[in-house]
C-alpha positions, 0 to 999 in steps of 0.5 A: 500500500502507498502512503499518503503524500505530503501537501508540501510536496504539491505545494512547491511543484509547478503550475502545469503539475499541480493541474495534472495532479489535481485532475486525477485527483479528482478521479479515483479510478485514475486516467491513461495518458491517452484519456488525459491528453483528452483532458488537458490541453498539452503535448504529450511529451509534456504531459508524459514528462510532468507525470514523471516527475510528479511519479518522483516526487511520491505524488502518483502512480502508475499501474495497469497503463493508469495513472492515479493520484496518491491522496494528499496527506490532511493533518488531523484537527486537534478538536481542542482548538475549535472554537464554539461561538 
């Protein structure tokens, strides 16, 4: 199983890999390199390359021809600090 990814690591990525990131995000089942060239409006060399790099940076994974988005790691609230108005 993977473990979840740091929001860090998406925050100091570029523009063009956080939308690639944030458009499997939005899709669990994951996208194939074709479905996403269909999504986004980039070359494919572009996209492939931007894949890879955010496959470095622990951000997806690819399995089965699909790639997939690994969740962003949200850190706990601490129910102490809510305030009741």
């Amino acid at each position: 199983m993977h473990s979840l990814a740091d929001s860090a690591t998406l925050n100091v990525q570029p523009r063009q890999r956080r939308t690639v990131y944030e458009r499997l995000a939005t899709l669990p089942e994951g996208r194939s390199v074709r479905e996403l060239l269909d999504d986004l409006e980039m070359p494919e060399s572009e996209l492939r390359e931007t894949l890879r790099k955010l496959d470095r940076a622990g951000l997806v994974r690819r399995g089965k021809g699909v790639w997939q988005a690994i969740p962003i790691d949200q850190p706990e609230r601490d129910s102490t600090t809510d305030v009741v108005a």
